[in-house]
C-alpha positions as a printed NumPy array, in Angstrom:
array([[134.874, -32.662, 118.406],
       [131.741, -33.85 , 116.07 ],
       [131.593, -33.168, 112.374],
       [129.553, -29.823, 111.269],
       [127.396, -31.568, 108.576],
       [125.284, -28.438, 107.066],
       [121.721, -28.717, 105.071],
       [123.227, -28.641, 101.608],
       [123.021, -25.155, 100.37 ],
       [123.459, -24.834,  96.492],
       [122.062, -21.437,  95.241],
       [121.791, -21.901,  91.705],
       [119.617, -24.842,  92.336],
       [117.573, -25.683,  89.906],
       [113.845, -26.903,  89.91 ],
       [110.55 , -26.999,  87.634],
       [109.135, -23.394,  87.629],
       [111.473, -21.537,  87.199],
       [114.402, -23.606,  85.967],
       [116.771, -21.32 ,  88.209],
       [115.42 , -19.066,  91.188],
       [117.633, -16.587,  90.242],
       [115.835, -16.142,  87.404],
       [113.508, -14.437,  88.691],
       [115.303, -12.091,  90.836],
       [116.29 ,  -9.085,  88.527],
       [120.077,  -8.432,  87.738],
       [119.794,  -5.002,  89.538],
       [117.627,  -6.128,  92.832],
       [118.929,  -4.639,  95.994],
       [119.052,  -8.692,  97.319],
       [121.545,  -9.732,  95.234],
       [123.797,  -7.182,  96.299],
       [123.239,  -8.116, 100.1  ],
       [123.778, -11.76 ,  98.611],
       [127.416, -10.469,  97.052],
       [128.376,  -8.927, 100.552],
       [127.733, -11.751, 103.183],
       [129.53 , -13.985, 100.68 ],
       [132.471, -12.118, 100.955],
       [132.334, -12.149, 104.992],
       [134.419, -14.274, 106.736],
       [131.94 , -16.   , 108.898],
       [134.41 , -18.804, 110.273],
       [133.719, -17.257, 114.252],
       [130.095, -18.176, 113.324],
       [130.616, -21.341, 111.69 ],
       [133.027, -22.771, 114.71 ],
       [129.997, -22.019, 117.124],
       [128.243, -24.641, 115.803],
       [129.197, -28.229, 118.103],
       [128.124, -30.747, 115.04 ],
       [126.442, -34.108, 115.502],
       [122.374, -34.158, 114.892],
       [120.994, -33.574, 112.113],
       [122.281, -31.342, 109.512],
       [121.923, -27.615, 109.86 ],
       [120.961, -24.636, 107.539],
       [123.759, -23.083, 106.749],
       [124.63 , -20.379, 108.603],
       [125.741, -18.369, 105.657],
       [122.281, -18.841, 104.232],
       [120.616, -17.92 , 107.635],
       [122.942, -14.984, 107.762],
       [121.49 , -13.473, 104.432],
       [117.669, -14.135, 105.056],
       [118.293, -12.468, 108.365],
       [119.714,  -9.284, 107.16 ],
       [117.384,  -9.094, 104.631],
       [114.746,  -9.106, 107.248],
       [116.184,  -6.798, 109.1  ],
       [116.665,  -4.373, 105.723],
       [113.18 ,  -4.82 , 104.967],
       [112.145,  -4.052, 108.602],
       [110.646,  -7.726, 108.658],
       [111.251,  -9.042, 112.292],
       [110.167, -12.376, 113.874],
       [108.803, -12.243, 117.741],
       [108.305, -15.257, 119.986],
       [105.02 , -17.169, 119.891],
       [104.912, -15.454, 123.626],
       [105.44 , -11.407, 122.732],
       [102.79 ,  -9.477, 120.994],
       [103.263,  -6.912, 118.943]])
């Protein structure tokens, strides 16, 4: 079986403006809670999906969260082929 070699995914990452990202999410938004919940999920069932080999992936634990916060937000991505 191949490697799973994952986009690294550091969330307190750091760059010019702002010096953290985080900063300028407030303490209370309702993202950072969705953020505290899929970290908690055991997501190994997801993760052994993936075959490795290639180029690296986003990770899916990252994917995970952007995708329920779409969802939360009703934010939905169709196919170049639907309409809405």
């Amino acid at each position: 079986m191949s490697k799973k070699i994952f986009k690294e995914y550091i969330q307190g990452q750091g760059c010019l403006f702002p010096m953290n990202l985080g900063d300028k999410i407030p303490q209370n938004a309702p993202v950072r809670l969705v953020s505290q919940i899929i970290d908690k999920l055991d997501i190994s069932k997801i993760i052994d999906t993936y075959k490795g080999g290639g180029t690296s992936s986003y990770h899916p634990r990252m994917m995970l969260k952007i995708v329920v916060w779409g969802y939360l937000n009703n934010i939905y991505i169709l196919s170049e082929n639907r309409r809405c």
